[in-house]
Structure formats: structure tokens, C-alpha cells
C-alpha positions as CSV (number, residue, x, y, z in Angstrom):
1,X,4.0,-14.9,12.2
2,X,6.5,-13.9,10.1
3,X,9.7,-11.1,10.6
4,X,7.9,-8.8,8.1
5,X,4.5,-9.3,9.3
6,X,5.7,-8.7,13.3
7,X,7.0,-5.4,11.5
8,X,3.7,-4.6,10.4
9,X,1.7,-3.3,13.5
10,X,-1.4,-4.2,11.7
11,X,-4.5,-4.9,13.7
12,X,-6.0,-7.7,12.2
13,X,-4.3,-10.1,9.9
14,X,-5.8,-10.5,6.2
15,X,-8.1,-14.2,5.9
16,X,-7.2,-16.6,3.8
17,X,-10.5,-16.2,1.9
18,X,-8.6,-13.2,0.5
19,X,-5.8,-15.3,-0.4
20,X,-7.9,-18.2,-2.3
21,X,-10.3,-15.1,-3.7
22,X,-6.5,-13.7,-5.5
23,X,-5.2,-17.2,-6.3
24,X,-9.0,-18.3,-8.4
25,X,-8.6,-14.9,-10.8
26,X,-4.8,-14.3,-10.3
27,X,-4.4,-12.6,-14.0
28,X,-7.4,-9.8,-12.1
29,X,-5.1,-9.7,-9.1
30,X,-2.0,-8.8,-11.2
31,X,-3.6,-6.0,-13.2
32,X,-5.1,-4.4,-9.7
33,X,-1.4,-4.8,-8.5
34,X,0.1,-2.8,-11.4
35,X,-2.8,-0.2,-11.0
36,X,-1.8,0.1,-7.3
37,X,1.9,-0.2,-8.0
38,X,1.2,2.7,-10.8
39,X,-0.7,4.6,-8.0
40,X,1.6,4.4,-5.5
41,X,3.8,6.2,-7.5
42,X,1.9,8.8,-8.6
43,X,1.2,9.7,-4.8
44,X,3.7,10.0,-4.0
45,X,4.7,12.5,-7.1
46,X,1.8,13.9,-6.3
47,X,3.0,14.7,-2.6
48,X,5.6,16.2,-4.5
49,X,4.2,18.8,-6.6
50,X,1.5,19.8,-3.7
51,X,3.9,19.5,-0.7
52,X,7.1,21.2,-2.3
53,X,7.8,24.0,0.0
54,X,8.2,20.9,2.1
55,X,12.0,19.9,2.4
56,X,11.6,16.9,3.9
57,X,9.1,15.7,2.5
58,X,10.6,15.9,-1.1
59,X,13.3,13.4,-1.2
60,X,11.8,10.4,0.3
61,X,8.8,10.8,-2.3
62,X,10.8,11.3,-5.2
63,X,12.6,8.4,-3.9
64,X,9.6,6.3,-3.4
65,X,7.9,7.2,-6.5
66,X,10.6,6.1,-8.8
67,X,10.5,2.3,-6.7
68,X,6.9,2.3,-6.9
69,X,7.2,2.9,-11.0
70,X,10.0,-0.1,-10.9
71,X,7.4,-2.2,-9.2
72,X,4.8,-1.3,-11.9
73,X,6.6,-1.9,-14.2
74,X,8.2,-5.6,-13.0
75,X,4.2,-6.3,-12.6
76,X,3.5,-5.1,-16.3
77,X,6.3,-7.2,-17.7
78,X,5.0,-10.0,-15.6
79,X,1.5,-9.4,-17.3
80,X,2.6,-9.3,-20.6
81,X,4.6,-12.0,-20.6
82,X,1.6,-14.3,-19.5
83,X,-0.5,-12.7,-22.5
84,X,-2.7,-10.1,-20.7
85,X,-3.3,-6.6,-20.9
86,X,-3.3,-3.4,-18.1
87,X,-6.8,-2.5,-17.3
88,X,-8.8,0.9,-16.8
89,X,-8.9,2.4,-13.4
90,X,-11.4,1.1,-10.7
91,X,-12.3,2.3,-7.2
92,X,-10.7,0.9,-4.7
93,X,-13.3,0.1,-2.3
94,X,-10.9,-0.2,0.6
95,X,-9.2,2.7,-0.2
96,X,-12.6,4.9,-0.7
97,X,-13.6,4.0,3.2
98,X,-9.9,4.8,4.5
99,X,-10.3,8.6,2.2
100,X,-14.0,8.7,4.3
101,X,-11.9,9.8,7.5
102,X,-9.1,11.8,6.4
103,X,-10.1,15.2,8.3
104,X,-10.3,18.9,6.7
105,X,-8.1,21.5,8.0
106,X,-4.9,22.3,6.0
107,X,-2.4,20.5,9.0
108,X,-5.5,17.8,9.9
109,X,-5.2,17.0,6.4
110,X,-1.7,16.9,5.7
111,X,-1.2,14.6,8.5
112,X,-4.1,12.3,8.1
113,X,-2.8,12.1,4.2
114,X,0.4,11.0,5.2
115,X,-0.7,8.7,8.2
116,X,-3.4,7.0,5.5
117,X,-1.0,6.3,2.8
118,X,1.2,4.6,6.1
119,X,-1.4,2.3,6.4
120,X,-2.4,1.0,3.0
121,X,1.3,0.6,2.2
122,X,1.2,-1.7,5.3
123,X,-1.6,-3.8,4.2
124,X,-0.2,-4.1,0.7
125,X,3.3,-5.2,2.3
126,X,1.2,-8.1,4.2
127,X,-0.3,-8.9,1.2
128,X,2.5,-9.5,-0.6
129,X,4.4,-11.6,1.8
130,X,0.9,-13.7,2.1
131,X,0.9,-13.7,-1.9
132,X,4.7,-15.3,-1.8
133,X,3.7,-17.9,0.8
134,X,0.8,-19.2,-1.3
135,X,0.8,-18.6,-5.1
136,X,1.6,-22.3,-6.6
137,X,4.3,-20.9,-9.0
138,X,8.0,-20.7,-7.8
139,X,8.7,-18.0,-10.0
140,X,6.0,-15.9,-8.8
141,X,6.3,-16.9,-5.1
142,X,9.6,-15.5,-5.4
143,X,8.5,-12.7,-6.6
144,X,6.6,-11.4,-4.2
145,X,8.2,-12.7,-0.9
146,X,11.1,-10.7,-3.2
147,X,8.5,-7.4,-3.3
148,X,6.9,-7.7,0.4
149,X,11.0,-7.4,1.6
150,X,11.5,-4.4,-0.3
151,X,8.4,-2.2,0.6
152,X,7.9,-3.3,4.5
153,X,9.6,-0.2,5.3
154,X,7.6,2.4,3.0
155,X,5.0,3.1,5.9
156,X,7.5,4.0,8.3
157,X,8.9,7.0,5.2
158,X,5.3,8.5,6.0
159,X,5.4,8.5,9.8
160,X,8.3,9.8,9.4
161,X,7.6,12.5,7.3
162,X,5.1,13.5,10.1
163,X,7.2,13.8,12.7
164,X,9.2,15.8,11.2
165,X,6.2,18.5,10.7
166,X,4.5,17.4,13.9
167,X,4.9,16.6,17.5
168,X,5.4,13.0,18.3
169,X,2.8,12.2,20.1
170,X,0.3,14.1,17.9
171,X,1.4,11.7,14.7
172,X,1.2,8.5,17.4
173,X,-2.3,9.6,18.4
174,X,-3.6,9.8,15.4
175,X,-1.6,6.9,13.6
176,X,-2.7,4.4,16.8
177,X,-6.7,5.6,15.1
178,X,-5.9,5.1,11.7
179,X,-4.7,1.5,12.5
180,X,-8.0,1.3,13.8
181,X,-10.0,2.4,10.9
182,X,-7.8,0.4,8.6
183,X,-9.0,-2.6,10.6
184,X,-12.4,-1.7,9.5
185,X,-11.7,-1.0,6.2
186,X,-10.0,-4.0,5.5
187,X,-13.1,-6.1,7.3
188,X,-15.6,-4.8,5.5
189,X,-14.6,-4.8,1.9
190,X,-15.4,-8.3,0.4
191,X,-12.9,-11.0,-0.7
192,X,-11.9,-10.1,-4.4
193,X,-8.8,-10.8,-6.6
194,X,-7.4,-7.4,-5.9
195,X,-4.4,-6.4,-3.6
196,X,-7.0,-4.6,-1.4
């Protein structure tokens, strides 16, 4: 195990069938990464405009959204340059079961919103680093052992965020779940060439 992955308080590693699923279609995997990259962003915008009588909340997504759009577009350029095209928008299957448990109520939500995008960024942060260890190209190995450094702290601007509108152990209870149901998540969806 690697520094950024004992960062990671993950609770089940990714499988290398995900990793030889990515490598088979890797021009697939590198449009879903600019989708998520490009959706990343936008969440955290999004947080933004829906959160803004939030102080300190604002900042650290403004912040984050303009390295997420970086990252899109370093993945776009990336695509381009090996002759492909962005794609249209699909469901994220993994993503659709983690939204499945995000509670209603205006704080339950608010939390469990912030907590959820925690965890995803997580996994994506894994996958990255697992992305660098294994793609065959130098230039693209680099690449993402370069990407999986720079975004193994965004989680933690999330739990953060929570604790500053909640009680500690309220965000650590219910971030100790979502680890949980990110397990599942992650175990259930199928091996494809997608960062999820």
C-alpha cells in the first residue's frame, strides 16, 4: 500500500479486473474521466450557487471547481491529441447507488451531500494512483500518479466543510456509514472502462 492510498480510508481496495477492464478500452476510460473531471467541477459550482449564504463553504468550492476544470481540461487535451472526441453524458451507475442514500431533510441533506461527494472523490483519487501504476505508457503513467497527488486531499475539503456546520461526531457518524455504502457501491457496479 501506497502513502496516498493509506490516506484514503477506503474500505475495500478497487480489483485489478477494474484496472485490466480501463486498460482494454482506455480511449472510453479517458472520455468518462473528462466527463467526471467536468462534473466535479460543476458540483462543486453548483454547491456554490445553492449553498451561498454559506461562508465557508464558498471558497473551497470556488477553489475546487476551477482545479477540477484544469483537470478536464488536461484530460480533453489528452483526448484530442490521441484523435478522439468528448462524449455525451451517461449515468454513472456507481454514483446513482451512492445518490440512493443521501437522506431528505434540509441539514440530513446538506450533510449527506457533502459527506457523498467525500467519498467518490476518494475512490477517484485511488483510481488514479492505480491508473499511474499500470497504464503501459510513461507519459500517461505520469500523468496520473501526477493527478492522484494533487486531488488525495479534495475529500478531506468536504468533511471539512461539515464540521464546520455540524458537530464532530455527527459528520464522523455519518461519514464512518457512507464509507460503508461506498463499499457497496463500488462492489456491485461491474468492471467497465470508466473511472467508477
Amino acid at each position: 500500500m501506497n502513502l496516498i492510498q493509506q490516506k484514503l480510508p477506503l474500505r475495500k481496495e478497487t480489483s485489478i479486473g477494474w484496472i485490466d477492464a480501463s486498460l482494454a478500452d482506455f480511449d472510453s476510460f479517458l472520455i468518462d474521466h473528462a466527463a467526471c473531471e467536468r462534473k466535479a467541477s460543476a458540483l462543486a459550482m453548483s454547491f456554490v450557487v445553492k449553498y451561498a449564504d454559506k461562508p465557508a463553504l464558498v471558497e473551497p468550492m470556488i477553489c475546487l471547481a476551477k482545479e477540477e476544470l484544469a483537470h478536464f481540461h488536461e484530460v480533453y487535451r489528452i483526448i484530442h491529441k490521441r484523435g478522439g472526441k468528448l462524449g455525451a453524458d451517461e449515468k454513472d451507475p456507481y454514483v446513482q447507488k451512492l445518490m440512493k442514500s443521501i437522506r431528505n431533510g434540509r441539514d440530513e441533506h446538506f450533510l449527506d451531500r457533502l459527506l457523498v461527494s467525500g467519498v467518490i472523490e476518494a475512490r477517484g483519487c485511488e483510481r488514479f494512483y492505480l491508473m499511474g501504476e499500470h497504464v503501459p505508457d510513461p507519459e500517461m503513467a505520469e500523468f496520473y500518479r501526477r493527478l492522484a497527488r494533487e486531488e488525495a486531499g479534495h475529500y478531506t475539503i468536504f468533511v471539512k466543510i461539515a464540521k464546520q456546520y455540524f458537530d464532530d461526531d455527527i459528520v464522523e457518524t455519518r461519514l464512518d456509514q457512507w464509507w460503508d455504502l461506498e463499499a457497496e457501491a463500488m462492489l456491485s457496479v461491474p468492471f467497465r472502462a470508466a473511472v467508477h
